[in-house]
C-alpha angles and dihedrals in degrees: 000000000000109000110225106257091248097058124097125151120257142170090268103041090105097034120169086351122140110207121178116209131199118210097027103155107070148009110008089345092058089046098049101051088054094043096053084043088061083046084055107261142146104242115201098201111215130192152109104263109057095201086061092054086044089063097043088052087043092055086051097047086051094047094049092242119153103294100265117215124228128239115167107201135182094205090182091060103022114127134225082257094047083055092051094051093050081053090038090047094045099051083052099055100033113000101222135047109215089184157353132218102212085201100136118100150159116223087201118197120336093211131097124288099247091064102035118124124248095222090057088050101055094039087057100055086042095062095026107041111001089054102053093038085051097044092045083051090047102044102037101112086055095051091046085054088062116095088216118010131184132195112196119196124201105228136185131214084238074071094073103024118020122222134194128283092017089088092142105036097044096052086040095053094036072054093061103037093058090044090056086054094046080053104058101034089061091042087062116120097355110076136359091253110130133181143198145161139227128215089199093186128209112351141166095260128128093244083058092044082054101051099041097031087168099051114104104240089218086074102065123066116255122246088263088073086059099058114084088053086049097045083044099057099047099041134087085265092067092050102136096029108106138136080038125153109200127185143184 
């Protein structure tokens, strides 16, 4: 995506926001909560090992940032209830949701559909496509409350064009994709809710590690690279850019 020429980050891009990331404890998801921390927001770190999530508030605290909250979260067991606590205990602590970071994310099995397990399978559309259908339904009224509020989803080129041997994660990221346009063609007209998505490439992560086991990591950009596109796109400057696919 092309940046417009007057935005640059800063450490009030993200002012007063509350931004709730998945993912949060490792790889882009890591990177982008502390990022929007260092923009002044107010970063809800969301994952599935709490220790991870630990270190990343940790890391905020130590900088000065704006003080994060701690949600550990099994997204491929979490139930419809467990999605209406996260909204109940976030009302409670902040009354609103400005935006949410889609970053978590299962790879599934790299192996031909006609031998591709059932249980990967499942598991991949749980974590990839059920949960962020589930947490959108759930936190809905906070993100209403939000003057302007942003939703970011974390895309693939296997969205657009699938490939073999992705079988999972390609039909679980068109999925999303499609479900991120649904969203904001209903939202039209009738709240300030957008949503995009970014296709962030190639990039130094352990799920890339996992699909591509021979490339040199030194060859692909880290998640830093990613950020001003990320802090843009859920930030005031971006009011008005929805329905968007973005890639790098």
């Amino acid at each position: 995506m092309q940046l417009p020429s007057d935005f640059s980050v800063t450490s009030t891009s993200l002012a007063d926001k509350v931004i709730l990331v998945t993912g949060a404890g490792d790889g882009i998801g890591k990177v982008a909560a502390k990022t929007f921390a260092s923009c002044g927001a107010t970063v809800v770190l969301l994952g599935r090992t709490l220790a991870k999530l630990e270190q990343v508030y940790d890391e905020i605290d130590a900088a000065g940032f704006p003080q994060a909250a701690l949600y550990p979260m099994n997204l491929e067991s979490a139930t419809e209830k467990e999605y209406d606590d996260l909204c109940d205990r976030l009302n409670e602590n902040f009354g609103k949701l400005d935006g949410v970071l889609f970053n978590a994310a299962d790879l599934g099995e790299r192996t031909p559909i006609s031998n591709y397990s059932v249980s990967a399978w499942m598991r991949c559309m749980q974590i990839n496509v059920n949960s962020p259908f589930m947490m959108t339904q759930a936190l809905f009224p906070l993100l209403e409350k939000s003057a302007n509020a942003s939703l970011l989803f974390t895309s693939s080129s296997v969205a657009f064009e699938g490939r073999s041997f992705w079988g999972g994660y390609a039909a679980s990221k068109a999925a999303q994709e499609n479900f991120m346009q649904t969203l904001v063609d209903e939202c039209d007209g009738t709240n300030s809710i957008r949503a995009n998505s970014i296709n962030p490439g190639a990039t130094r992560t352990k799920m890339r590690a996992s699909a591509y086991p021979a490339e040199d990591p030194t060859s692909v950009k880290q998640p830093e690279a990613l950020m001003p596109s990320y802090v843009y796109l859920l930030s005031d400057q971006s009011i008005g850019i929805t329905g968007e696919s973005f890639s790098y």
